[in-house]
N, C-alpha and C positions, 0 to 999 in steps of 0.2 A: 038431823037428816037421817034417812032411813034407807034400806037398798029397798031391792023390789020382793024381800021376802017380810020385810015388816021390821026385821033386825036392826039393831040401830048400828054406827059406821062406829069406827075404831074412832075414838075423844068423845064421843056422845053416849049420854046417856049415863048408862052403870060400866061402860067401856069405856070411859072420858074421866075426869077428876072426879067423879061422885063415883064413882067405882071401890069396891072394895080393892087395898091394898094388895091381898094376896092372888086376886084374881088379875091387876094389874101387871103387878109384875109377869106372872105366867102369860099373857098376853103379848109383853116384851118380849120374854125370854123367847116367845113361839116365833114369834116376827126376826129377831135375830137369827133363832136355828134353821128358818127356811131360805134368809138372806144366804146365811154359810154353806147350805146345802146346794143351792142353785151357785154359790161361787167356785165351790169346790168339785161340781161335778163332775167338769170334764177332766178333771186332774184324777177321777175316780178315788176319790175322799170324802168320807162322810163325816160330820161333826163329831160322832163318835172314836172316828177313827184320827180326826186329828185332835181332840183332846188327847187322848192317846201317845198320839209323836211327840205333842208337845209336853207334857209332863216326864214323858222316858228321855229327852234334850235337858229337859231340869234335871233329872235325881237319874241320871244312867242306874243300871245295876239294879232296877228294881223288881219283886215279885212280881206274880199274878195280880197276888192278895193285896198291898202294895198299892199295885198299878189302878185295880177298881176302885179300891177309897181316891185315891187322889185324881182319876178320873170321872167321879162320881156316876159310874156304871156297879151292875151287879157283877159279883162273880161270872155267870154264865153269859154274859153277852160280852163280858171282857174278852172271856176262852174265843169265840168266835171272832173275835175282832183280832186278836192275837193271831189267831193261824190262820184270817188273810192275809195280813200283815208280814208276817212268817213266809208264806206263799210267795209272797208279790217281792219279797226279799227286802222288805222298810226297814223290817228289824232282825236282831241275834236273837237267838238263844243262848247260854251255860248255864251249865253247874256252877253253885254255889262255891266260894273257896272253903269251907268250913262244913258247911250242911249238903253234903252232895244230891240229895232228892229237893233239895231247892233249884228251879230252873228261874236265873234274873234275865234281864232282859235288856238290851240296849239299841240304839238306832244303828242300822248300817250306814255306809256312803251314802248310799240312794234313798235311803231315810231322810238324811239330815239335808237333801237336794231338794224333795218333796217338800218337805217340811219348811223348806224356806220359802218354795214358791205357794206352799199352802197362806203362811204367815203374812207373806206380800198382799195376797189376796182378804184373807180376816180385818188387818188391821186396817185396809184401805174402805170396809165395812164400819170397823170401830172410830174412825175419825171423821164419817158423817155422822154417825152416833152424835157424838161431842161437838161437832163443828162449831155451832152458836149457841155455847155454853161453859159459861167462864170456867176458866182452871178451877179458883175454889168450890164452885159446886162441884165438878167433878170429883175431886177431890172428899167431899161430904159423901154424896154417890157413891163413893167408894166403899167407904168408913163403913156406910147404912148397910149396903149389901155385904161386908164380913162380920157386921155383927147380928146379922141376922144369921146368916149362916151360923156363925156360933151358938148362935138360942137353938138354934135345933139340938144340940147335945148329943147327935148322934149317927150313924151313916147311913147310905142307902140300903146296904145289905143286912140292917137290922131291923129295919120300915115295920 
């Protein structure tokens, strides 16, 4: 099937299982981040910004530098995501206990409030994801998408 521009519909075509691998995924991964973006508006949350909470809930205490690898942003869109963040009061600042020109980072209260009602809203996304899809695949699903990541060998900010 085809819209009204000629383009064929998301499963058909080279969109559908004859599609290249890499472009599929990207396709997923695009449809999830608009799913997130539209759930987390009114909360004034971007995906960027709740990857963000979420990984500084995992490893409190962390860099900038840190924070961009593991939220798989650049340095410089991290800084601005940081001083909304900072802004809006989600997260601290400190000095480092050792390296004092180190500033880590952590959730405030109001961080870790957002950040739940952000979570409630994602994962309520990630388990239509999965709905009619057995544990073990998912579980496969999983595997396939960190060893890919692994083959990359490398991070965004070395692109």
């Amino acid at each position: 099937m085809e819209n009204s521009t000629g383009a064929p519909e998301i499963g058909q075509g080279k969109r559908g299982e004859d599609g290249h691998i890499g472009y599929l995924l990207q396709q997923a991964a695009g449809v999830f981040r608009l799913r997130m973006a539209r759930a987390l508006a009114d909360l004034d949350v971007t995906p960027p910004q709740f990857a963000v909470l979420t990984m500084l809930s995992a490893y409190p205490g962390l860099s900038n530098a840190e924070l961009a690898r593991l939220a798989l942003l650049t340095p410089q869109t991290l800084s601005v995501i940081v001083a909304n963040l900072l802004r809006s009061s989600a997260v601290v600042r400190h000095a480092h206990p050792v390296h004092g020109r180190i500033l880590n980072l952590e959730l405030s209260d109001a961080g870790r409030q957002l950040l739940a009602r952000c979570r409630d809203r994602v994962h309520a996304i990630e388990a239509e994801l999965v709905a009619e899809t057995p544990p073990d695949d998912i579980g496969a699903v999983r595997r396939w998408l960190v060893r890919v990541a692994r083959q990359g060998g490398g991070t965004l900010e070395e692109g």
